[in-house]
N, C-alpha and C positions, 0 to 999 in steps of 0.2 A: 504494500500500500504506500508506505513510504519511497519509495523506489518511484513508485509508477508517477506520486507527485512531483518528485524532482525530476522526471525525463519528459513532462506536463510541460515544466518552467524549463526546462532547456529548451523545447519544441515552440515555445511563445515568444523562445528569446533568437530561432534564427536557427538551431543546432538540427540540421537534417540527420544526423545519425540517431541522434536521442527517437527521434521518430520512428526511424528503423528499431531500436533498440525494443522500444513500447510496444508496437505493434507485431513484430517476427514472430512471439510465442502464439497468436492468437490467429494467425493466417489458414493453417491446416484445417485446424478445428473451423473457422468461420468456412470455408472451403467446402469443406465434405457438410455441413450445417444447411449452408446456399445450395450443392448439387443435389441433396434429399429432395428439396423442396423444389426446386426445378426439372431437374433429371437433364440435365445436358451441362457438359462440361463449358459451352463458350459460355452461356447464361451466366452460371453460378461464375465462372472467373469476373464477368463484367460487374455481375452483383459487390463481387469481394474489391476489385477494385474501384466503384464508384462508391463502395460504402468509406473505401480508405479516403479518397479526396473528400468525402463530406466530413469525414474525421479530423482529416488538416485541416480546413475548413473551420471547422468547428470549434481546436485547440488554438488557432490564430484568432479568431475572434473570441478567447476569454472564456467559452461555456466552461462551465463548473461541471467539471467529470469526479466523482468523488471515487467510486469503484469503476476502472477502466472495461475489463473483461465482460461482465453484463452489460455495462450500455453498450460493446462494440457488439459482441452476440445481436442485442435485441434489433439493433441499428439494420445488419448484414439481415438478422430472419424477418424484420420488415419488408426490407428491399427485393425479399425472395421473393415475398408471399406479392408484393405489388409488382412482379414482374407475372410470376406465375399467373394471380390473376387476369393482367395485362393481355397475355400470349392465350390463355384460355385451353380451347381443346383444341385449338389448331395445330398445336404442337406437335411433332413424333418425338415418342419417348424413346431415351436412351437403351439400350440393351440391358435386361436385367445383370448378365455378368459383367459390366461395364460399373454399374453401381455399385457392385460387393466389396470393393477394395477401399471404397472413401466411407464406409461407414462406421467405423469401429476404432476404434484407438488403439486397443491391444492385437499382440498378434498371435496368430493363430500357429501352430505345426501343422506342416504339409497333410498329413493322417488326416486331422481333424477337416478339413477344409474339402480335400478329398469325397471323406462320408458325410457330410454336412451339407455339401454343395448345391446335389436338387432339390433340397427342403429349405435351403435358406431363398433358394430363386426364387422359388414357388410362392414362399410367403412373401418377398418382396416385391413379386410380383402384383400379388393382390393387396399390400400397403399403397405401394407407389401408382394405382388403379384405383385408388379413395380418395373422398372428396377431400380438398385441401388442409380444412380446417380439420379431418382426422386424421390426416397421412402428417402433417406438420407434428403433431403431439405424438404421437407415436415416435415418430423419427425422435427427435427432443428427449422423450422418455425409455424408450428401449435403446437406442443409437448412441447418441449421447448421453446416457445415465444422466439424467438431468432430473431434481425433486422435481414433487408438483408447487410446492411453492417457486421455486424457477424458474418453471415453464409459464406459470401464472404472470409473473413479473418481466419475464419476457417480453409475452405477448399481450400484456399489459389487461388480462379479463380475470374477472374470480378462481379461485382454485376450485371451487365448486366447478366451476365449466370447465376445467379441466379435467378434472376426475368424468365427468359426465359424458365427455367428447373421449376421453378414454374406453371407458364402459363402452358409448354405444362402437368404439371401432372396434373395440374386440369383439363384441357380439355380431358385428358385418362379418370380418373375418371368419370367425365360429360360424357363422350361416352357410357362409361358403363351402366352408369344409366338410361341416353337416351332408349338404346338397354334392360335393364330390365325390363323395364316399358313399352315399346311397347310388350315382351313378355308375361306379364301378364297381359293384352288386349286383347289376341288370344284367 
């Protein structure tokens, strides 16, 4: 916290590295945050970078950033969600195994990724094929281990709605599966 004020005040004062400095640890993460929420790698780069100029922006002109990391998060998954909505369903979505690799932070062993692989498509498949406002929370909360007070303050609505937009995505998803699996019974 300390840190992040002082490279605040070198970035007000002229000092371009300090700005590299602030911002480096949070690029990935904001990254693979932007690509969930859009599903195409140019999108989500333009998101992370016009979120970065509005952040310069923003530390030249004085705004009071008190905790950097949430407000850049919340910044980037605005810009996603108003791009996302922007581009609408004209979009083509990216390859499901295109997405696999930006989601996650830790990494896996070869084995695991192996037997995991068409069950994690599968279900990504049908996350990143839901309506925004539950594909967003999902990603947020399974993706990104993110609480629901978090995600709440994020996306700036009650934690109630977040638990709620949870609930009902799992239970799309759970319908799905339901309805799969009675088809491959026929």
């Amino acid at each position: 916290m300390h840190d992040e004020q002082h490279l605040l005040l070198q970035c007000r004062q002229g000092n371009k590295d300090a700005f590299y400095l602030l911002v480096s640890p949070y690029l990935a993460r904001a990254y693979r945050l932007a690509f969930t929420i859009l599903r195409s790698h140019y999108d989500a780069e333009d998101v992370v970078q016009n979120s970065l100029l509005e952040v310069y922006h923003a530390i030249n002109e004085n705004k009071e950033i008190r905790h950097f990391a949430p407000w850049f998060y919340r910044l980037v998954t605005h810009r996603a969600i108003d791009l996302a909505r922007k581009i609408g369903k004209e979009r083509q979505y990216a390859e499901i195994s295109d997405v696999l690799p930006f989601l996650s932070n830790s990494h896996r062993l070869p084995i695991d990724e192996v037997i995991n692989k068409e069950e994690k498509q599968e279900l990504l498949a049908h996350i990143l094929n839901l309506d925004i406002k539950y594909r967003v929370i999902l990603v947020l909360y399974y993706y990104q281990n993110m609480k629901i007070s978090e995600i709440a303050e994020l996306l700036q609505i009650k934690e109630g709605t977040v638990k709620s937009r949870l609930f009902q995505a799992r239970n799309l998803l759970y319908q799905y599966f339901q309805k799969e699996r009675k088809e491959e019974l026929r």
